[in-house]
N, C-alpha and C positions, 0 to 999 in steps of 0.2 A: 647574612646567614639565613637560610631555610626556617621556615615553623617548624618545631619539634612537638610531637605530638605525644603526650606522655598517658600511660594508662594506668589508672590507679585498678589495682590486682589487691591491694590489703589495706586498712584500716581500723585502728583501734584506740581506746587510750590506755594511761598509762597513769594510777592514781598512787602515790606516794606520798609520805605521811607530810613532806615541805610543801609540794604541788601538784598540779595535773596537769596532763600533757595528751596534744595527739598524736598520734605516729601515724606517719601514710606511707605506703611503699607502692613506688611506681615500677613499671615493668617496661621494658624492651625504650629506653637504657633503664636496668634494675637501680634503682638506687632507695634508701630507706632515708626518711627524715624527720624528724622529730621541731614541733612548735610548743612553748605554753603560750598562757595568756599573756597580754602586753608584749613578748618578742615581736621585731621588726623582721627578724627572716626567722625561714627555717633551717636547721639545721642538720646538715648531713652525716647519719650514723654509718653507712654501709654503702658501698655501692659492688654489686654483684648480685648474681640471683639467689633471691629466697624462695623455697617452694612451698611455704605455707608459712600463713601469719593468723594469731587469732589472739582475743582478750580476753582475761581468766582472772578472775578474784583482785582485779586494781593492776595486774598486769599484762605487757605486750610481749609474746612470746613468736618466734617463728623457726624456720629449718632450714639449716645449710646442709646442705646435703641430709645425710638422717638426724645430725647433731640437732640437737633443742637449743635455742637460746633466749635470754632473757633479755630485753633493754634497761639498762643499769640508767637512772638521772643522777645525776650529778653533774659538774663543773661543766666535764666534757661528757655526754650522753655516748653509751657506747655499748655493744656487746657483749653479753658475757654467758660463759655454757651454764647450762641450768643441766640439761640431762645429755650425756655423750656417748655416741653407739660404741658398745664395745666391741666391734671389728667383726663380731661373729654373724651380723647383719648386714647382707650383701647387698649395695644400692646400688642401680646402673641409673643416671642420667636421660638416657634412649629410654630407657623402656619400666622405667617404676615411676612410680608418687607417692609422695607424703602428704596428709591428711593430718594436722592438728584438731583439737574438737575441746570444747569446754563441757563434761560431759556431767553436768547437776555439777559445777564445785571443782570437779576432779580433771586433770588435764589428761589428755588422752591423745595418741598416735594412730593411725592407720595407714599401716603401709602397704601400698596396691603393688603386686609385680608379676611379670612376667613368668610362667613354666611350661612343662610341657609334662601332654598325658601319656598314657602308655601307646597310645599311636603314635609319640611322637607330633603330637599339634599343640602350636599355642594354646595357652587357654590364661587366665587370670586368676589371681590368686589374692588373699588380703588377710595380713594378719595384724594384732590387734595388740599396743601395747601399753598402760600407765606410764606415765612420766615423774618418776618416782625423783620430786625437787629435795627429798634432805639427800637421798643416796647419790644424785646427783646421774641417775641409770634410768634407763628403759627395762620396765618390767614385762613380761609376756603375760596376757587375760585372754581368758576365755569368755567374758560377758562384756556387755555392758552394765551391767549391773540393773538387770531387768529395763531400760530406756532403749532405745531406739537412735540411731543415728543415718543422716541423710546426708550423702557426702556428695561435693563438686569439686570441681577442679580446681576452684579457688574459695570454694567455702564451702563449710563443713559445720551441722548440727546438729543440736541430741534434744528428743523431747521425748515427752513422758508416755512412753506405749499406752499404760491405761486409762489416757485419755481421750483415745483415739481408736475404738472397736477393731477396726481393719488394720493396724498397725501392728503386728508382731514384738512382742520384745527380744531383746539381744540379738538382734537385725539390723544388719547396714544396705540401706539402700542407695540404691546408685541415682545420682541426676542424673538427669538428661543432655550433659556436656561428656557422657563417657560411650565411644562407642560398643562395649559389649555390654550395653545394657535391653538389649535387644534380645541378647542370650541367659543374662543373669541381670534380672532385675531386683534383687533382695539376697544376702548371703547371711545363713545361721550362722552366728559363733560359735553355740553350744554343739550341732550336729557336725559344720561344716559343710551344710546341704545349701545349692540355691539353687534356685527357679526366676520363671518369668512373673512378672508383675500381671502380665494377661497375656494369653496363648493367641490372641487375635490381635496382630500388631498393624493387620489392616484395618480395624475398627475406629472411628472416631466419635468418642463417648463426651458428651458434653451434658451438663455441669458434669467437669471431674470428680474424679473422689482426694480424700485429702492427701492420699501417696503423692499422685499427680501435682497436683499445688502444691508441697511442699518439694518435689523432685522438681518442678518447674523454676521454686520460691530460691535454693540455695543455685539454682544458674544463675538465675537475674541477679541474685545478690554479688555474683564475681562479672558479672556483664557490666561495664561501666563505659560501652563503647556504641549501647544503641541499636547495639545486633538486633536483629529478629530470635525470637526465641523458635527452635525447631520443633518437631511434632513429636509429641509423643502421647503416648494413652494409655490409662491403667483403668481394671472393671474395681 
């Protein structure tokens, strides 16, 4: 047999009041698998794609499709729904993403997708939801609840706007693994307005500013393969 070369796309643990655990999910072949301490292997919870995984308050959560799930430990580690779309949210595979986010405490959705404007042209779109774990639902938000959120394609974070001058709150910006970020480099939730991070995208600004670094910071954190990181520049 061939070297299979597997690429870890998520990572997290998973702290439960018996023990703790890691979970790693590798991609292309998808498969999810769970280790604690002392185990001799690891064990396989999932195999198919996940579109997003992230760790939240001692737990591993990720999306099958838009559905939420939680990793249950027990006996046999295994899946189970924490928040489930109620149908009225249209996911295409081709052409949307899901974005989990640990946002201060609070779990949070971002789902990127595809529309069209009144000419008729593509354009992108991103709406914003809580993962409401007693109702077991996706709520619709308009904030982040003044923070900041930096999203990739396989990772996704929230930091504190007023820590950070240049940082807007209740502003999702886009990494540098998305290509219309070139046209929409930051999207209000409260207005619904975006813009470009810098109108000179021929420019190459060094020392970055911290947009930069941190749109740089959540690529590298799903780059587990050694890429070259691509170019991009914010003023």
């Amino acid at each position: 047999m061939g070297e299979m070369s597997l690429e870890v796309y998520g990572i997290g643990l998973v702290d439960d009041a018996s023990s703790m655990a890691v979970a790693v999910y590798f991609s292309d072949p998808g498969v999810l698998v769970v280790a604690k301490p002392g185990d001799d292997a690891w064990a396989v919870v999932y195999n198919g794609t996940l579109y997003s995984t992230v760790s939240s308050a001692g737990r591993f959560y990720c999306c099958i499709g838009i559905d939420v799930m939680m990793l249950h430990m027990d006996q046999q580690p295994r899946l189970l729904m924490a928040a489930e779309n109620s149908k009225s949210i249209r996911f295409s595979q081709m052409a949307h993403s899901v974005h989990l986010v640990d946002n201060a405490g609070e779990l949070m959705l971002v789902h990127r997708l595809t529309c069209h404007d009144s000419q008729n042209n593509h354009k992108r779109k991103y709406e914003v939801y809580k993962v409401d774990l007693d109702a077991g639902a996706l709520v619709s938000a308009k904030s982040f609840d003044g923070r900041a959120v930096f999203m990739g394609r396989y990772r996704t974070i929230s930091v504190a706007a007023e820590a950070f001058p240049s940082i807007a709150a209740d502003t999702l910006y886009l990494g540098c693994d998305f290509a219309e970020r070139t046209s929409t480099g930051r999207y209000n939730l409260i207005d619904r307005s975006s813009r470009l991070i810098n109108d000179d995208s021929s420019a190459e600004m060094y020392p970055c500013s911290i947009i930069h670094c941190l749109s740089q910071c959540i690529w590298g954190m799903g780059n587990f393969n050694g890429l070259e990181h691509p170019q991009c520049n914010d003023a």
